[in-house]
N, C-alpha and C positions, 0 to 999 in steps of 0.2 A: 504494500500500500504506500502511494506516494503521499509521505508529511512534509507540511512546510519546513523547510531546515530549523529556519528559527524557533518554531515550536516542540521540533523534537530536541533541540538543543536545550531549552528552559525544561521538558519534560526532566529532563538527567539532572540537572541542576540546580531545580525549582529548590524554595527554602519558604514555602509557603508556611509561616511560622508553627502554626496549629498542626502540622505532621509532624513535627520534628522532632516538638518541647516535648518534656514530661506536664505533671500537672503540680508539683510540687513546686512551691511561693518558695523563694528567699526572701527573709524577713531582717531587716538591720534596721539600728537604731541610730540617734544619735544626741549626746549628751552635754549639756550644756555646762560650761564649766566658767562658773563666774572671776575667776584668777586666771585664765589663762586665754590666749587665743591662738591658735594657728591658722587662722581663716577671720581675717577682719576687710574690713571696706576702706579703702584709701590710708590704712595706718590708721583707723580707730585705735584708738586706747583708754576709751571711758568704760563706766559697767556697763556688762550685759544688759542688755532687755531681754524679756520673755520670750523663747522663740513663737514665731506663729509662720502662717504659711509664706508673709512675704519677708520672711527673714532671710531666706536663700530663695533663689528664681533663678532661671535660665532661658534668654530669650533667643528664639532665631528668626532667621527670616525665610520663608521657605517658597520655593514654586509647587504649586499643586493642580494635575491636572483632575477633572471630576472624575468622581462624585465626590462635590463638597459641600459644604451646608454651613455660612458662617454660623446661623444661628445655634448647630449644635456643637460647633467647634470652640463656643463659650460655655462650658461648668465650673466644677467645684474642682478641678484639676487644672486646667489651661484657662486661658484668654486670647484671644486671638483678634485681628484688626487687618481687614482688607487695605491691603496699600493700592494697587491696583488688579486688573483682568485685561488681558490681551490676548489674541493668537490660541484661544481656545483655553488660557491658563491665568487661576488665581495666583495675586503674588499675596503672601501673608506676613503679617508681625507677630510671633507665639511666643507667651509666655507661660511656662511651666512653673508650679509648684511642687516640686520633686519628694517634699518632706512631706504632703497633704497626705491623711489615711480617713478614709471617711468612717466617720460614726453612724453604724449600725445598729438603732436601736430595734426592737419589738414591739408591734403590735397586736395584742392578743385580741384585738375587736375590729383583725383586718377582713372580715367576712362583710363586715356591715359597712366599715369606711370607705373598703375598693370598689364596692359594687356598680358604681358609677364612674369608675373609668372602665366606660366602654369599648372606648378606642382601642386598648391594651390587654383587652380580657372577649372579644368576638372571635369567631375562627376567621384565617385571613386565606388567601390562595395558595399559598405554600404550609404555612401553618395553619392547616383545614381542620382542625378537629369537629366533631359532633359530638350529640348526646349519646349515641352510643360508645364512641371513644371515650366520652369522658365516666360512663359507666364500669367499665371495662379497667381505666387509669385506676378508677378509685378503689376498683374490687383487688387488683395488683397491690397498690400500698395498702390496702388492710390486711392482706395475704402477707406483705413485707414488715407489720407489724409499726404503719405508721399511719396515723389519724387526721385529716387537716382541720377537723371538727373539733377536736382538744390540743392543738399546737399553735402559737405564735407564728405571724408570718415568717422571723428570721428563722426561728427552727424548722419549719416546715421547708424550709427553700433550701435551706440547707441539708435536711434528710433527703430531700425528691430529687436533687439532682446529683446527690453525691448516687445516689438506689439509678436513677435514672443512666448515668454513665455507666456504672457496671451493668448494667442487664443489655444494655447494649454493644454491640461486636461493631468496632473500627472496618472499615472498608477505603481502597484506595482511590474509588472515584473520583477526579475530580473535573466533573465537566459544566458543572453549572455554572461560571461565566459565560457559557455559551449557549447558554438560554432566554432566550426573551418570552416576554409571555402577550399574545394576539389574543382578545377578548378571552381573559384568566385561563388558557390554556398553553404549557409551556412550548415552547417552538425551537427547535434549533435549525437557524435559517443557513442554507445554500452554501455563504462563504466560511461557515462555522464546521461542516460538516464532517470533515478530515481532521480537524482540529479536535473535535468531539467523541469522533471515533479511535482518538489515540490516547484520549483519557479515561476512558472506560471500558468493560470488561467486555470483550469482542463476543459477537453470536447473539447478542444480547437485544432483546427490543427496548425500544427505547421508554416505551410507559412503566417497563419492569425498573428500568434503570432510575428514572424520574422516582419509582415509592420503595426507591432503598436509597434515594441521595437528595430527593427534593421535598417532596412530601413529608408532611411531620405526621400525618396517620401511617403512611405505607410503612414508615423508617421505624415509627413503635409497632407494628404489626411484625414484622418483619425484623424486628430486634436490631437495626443496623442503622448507621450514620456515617455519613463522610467528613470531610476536613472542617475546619471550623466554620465556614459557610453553612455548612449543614449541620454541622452540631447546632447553632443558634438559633436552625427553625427547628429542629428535635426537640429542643429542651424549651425552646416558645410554646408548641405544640402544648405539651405536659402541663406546662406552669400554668399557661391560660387555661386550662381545661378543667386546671382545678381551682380559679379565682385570682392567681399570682398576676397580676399588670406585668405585660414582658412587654421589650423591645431589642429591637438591634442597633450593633455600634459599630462602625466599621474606622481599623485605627490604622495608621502607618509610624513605622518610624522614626527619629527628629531626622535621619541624613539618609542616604543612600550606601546602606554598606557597599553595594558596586563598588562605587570609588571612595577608593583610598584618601585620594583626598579630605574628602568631603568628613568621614572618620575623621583624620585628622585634625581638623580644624575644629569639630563638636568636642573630641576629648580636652583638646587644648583648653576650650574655652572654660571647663569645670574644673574648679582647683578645687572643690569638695573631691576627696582622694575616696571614697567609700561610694559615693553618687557615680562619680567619672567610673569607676569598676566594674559596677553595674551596666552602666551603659555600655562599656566595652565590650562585656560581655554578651549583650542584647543586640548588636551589630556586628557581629561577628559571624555573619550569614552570608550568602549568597543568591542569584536569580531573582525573582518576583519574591518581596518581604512584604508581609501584613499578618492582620490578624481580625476578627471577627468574631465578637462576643455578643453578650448579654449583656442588659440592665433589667433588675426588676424592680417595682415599688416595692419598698420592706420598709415600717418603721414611720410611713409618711414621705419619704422620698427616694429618687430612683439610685440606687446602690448596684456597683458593677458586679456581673457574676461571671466569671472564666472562667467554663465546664463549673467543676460543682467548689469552685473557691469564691465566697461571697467578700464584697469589700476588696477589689484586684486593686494592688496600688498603680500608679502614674510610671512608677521606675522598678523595674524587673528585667530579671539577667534572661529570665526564661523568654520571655515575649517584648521581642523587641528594646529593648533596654531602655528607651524614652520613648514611650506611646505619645502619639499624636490623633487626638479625637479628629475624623473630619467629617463624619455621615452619621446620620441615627435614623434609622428604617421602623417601618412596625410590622414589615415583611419583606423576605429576599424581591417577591416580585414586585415591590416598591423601587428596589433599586437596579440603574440601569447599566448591569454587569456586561451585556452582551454588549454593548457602542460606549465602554469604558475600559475598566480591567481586563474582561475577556476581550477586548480588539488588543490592547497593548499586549497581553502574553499569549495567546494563540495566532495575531497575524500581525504585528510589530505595526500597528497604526496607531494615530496620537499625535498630539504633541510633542515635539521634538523635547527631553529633559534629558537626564544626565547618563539615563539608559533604560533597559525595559519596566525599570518602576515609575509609576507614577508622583513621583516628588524629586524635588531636588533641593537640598538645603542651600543659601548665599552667605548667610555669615551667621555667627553664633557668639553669645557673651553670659556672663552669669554677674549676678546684684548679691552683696552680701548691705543686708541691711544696716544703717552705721550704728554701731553701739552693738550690736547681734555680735555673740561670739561662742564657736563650737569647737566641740573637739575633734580633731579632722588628724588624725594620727595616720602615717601612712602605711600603703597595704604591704604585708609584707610578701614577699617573693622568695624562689628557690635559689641561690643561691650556687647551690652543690645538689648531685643527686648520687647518695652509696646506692649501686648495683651490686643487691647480695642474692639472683640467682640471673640465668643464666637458660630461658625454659624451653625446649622445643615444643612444638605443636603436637598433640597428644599429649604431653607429662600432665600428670594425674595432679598437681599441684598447680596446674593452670583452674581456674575460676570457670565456673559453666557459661558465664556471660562473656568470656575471651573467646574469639573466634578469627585466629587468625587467617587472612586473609591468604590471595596465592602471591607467591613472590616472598611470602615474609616466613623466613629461616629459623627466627628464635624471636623469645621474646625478653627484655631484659627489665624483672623485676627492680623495681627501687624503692627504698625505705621512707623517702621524706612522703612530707603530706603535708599542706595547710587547710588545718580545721577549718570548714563552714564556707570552705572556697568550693570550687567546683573544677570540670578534668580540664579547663582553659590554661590550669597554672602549668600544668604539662608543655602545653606550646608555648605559653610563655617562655620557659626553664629552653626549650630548647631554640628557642628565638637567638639564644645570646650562648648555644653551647654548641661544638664541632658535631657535625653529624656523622661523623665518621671516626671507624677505630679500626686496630688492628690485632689478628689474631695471630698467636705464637706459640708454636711448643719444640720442644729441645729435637733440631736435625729434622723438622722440616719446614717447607715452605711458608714464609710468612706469607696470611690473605689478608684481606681488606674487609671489614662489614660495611654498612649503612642505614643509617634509618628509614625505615621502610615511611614516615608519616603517621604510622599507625600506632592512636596511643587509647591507652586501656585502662579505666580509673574504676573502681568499686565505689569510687563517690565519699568514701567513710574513712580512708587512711589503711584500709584491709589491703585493698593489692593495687597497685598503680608498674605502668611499665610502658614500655615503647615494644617496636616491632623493629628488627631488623634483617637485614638482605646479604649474605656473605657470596663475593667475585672468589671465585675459585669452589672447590671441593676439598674439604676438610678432609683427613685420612682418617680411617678408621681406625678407632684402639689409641690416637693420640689425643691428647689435654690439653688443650688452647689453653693459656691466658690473654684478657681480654687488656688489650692498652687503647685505653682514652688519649686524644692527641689534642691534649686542654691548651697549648700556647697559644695566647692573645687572643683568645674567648675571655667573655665575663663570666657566664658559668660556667662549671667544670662537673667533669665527672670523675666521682672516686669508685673503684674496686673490692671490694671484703678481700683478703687474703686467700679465702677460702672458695672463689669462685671460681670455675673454669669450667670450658664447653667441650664436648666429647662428642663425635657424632655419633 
């Protein structure tokens, strides 16, 4: 089947953020220390004031092609201010409150308060629910041992969709940019068609594929949801069905991981050393980057939900590392994916920006409020990494989640770890370390390894390691020692005495 290049090229490399993340928050703090500052505004030296949300901000300026919506690009997270529109593209002024966590409270009499947002609780064309679905939802969570009739909104949203994600099975569809919908029936039109048929499961009709990726009855019927497009009419589907006010958000961003550049210049501009990490971390992607969640009313007001984590902060390693609000739907076929995102990543049309994403950051800066002063301690890094084993593919003391890849020869355990970090400090560590070493043993031929790229973290400090590639054939029955070639690197690697490889 002939695909457009450019679409089978993003298919391989897409980093559609919602496939990739796990669902697990990192949570940091940060602590106010009235004697000290390491992060003050022009050389402040007076006391602290209280922090609050504009004690720290980070402003950029961004190009945005649609779908955008100033009006929902303004909450309790950002601020945002049209500078101009040209040439099919918003230019924008965003200001971020990076430290902002929204308070979540409870309301135990949301049965009777929400009943009149109707807007957020009817079935919609994607998110179709009926009475019989919603018969059917409520007899499931009383089988699962949860009541919406004795729970607070917050608790319930938070039991439904944590129950909701598990009983549902991930699917790798993702064709729904390339859907329009012609009097509420979905369409994928003519120039779409090859495009669509390389993102979905071949042999397949297309209304089957529509109520396991589009549909929020077929995908609960059918126990299955696709990327985060489809998770947020899954879990609208549910929520409305049983009362919960849903909508959608759809977020990019602060810069274009593409370019390097652009990275650059956002990290620079964050001299909070704990903020900037995050975000590095959140950018640190590649192909088409977004993401696409939830809001529900909880408490009296709309509170973000990503999959089943209520209250998603602004800054996160996992998604995106600096969200940027720019759309808020109250269903997918509100939003015009097929002559937006799906034209930009299925047939490379659009506005010309920085590459196949739809933004592009101009310049970035951050506000420390005067007299605001925190503690901004920097992260710390590896340094050195002791390699104390040495593991070929198959040894029984490899991890069930290590799966070396073809090409990679061994793999080499290491003992550091920084707590609460994640497997990025790996690349970091070897950013600044020789990727190459040499193997030796007494009367024969010295070989060469290298780093195969492949790096493998248990997340916890249990087992961390690299993958490597040996030029040559080691002889059998000899004992390499492994020599690191540390001159004029910053990190180095050290050896146990008691290492060596054997084939």
């Amino acid at each position: 089947m002939n695909i457009h290049p450019a679409a089978s090229k993003r298919h391989r490399i897409r980093r559609c953020v919602c496939l990739l993340l796990t669902l697990s928050a990192i949570l940091f703090g940060i602590r106010l220390l009235p004697a000290h500052s390491a992060l003050t505004s022009q050389g402040q030296t007076n006391e602290a004031t209280e922090m609050d949300d504009q004690s720290y901000t980070i402003t950029t300026t961004v190009r945005l092609a649609p779908p955008y919506d100033l009006k929902a690009m303004n909450d309790e997270f950002q601020s945002a201010r049209l500078i101009k529109e040209e040439k099919g593209v918003g230019e924008f002024e965003i200001t971020y409150k990076p430290f902002h966590r929204q308070t979540v409270t409870a309301n135990p009499n949301w049965k009777r308060d929400d009943a009149a947002m109707s807007a957020y609780l009817r079935p919609r064309t994607a998110a179709n629910w009926d009475e019989d679905l919603r018969k059917r939802i409520l007899q499931d969570l009383h089988e699962a041992g949860i009541d919406p009739d004795t729970l607070d909104d917050k608790t319930l949203v938070e039991k439904v969709s944590e129950w909701a994600m598990h009983r549902s099975t991930f699917n790798s569809q993702f064709g729904l940019w390339m859907v329009e919908f012609v009097n509420g029936k979905p369409v994928v039109a003519p120039q779409f068609k090859q495009a669509f048929a390389h993102e979905e499961p071949a042999g397949v009709d297309d209304d089957v594929l529509f109520n396991r990726e589009l549909f929020g009855k077929g995908m609960y019927e059918n126990k299955t949801h696709g990327a985060c497009t489809s998770t947020s009419t899954y879990l609208a589907t549910i929520l409305r069905a049983i009362g919960i006010p849903t909508r959608i958000l759809l977020t990019v961003p602060a810069c274009d991981p593409n370019d390097p550049k652009q990275v650059a210049m956002l990290l620079a501009a964050v001299r909070h050393h704990r903020i900037r990490r995050e975000i590095q971390y959140g950018v640190n992607a590649s192909g088409f980057v977004n993401h696409v969640f939830n809001e529900v009313w909880v408490g009296g007001k709309w509170v973000r939900l990503n999959y089943n984590r209520l209250g998603q902060p602004i800054v996160d390693r996992n998604y995106e590392g600096l969200m940027t609000h720019v759309f808020t739907a109250n269903d997918i076929s509100e939003i015009p994916f097929s002559t937006t995102w799906g034209a930009r990543y299925a047939l490379e049309t659009g506005p010309k920006l920085s590459s196949v994403n739809p933004y592009q950051m101009l310049s970035a800066t951050d506000f420390v409020k005067p007299g605001a002063k925190f503690d901004n301690p920097p992260i710390p890094s590896l340094p050195s990494a002791t390699i104390v084993a040495i593991l070929k593919p198959g040894d029984p003391r490899l991890p069930e989640f290590v799966k070396p890849g073809k090409g990679t020869d061994a793999i080499l355990q290491i003992k550091e770890w920084i707590a609460e970090d994640n497997y990025l400090q790996l690349r970091d560590f070897i950013k600044g370390a020789n990727a190459t070493f040499l193997l030796r043993a007494p009367g024969k031929p010295e070989l060469k390894a290298t780093l195969t790229g492949g790096n493998y973290s248990s997340g916890d400090g249990v087992f961390q390691g690299f993958g490597i590639r040996i030029e040559g054939k080691p002889e059998a029955g000899a004992a390499y020692h492994l020599v690191p070639q540390n001159d004029a690197y910053k990190n180095k690697w050290v050896v146990s005495e008691d290492v060596l490889f054997s084939p």
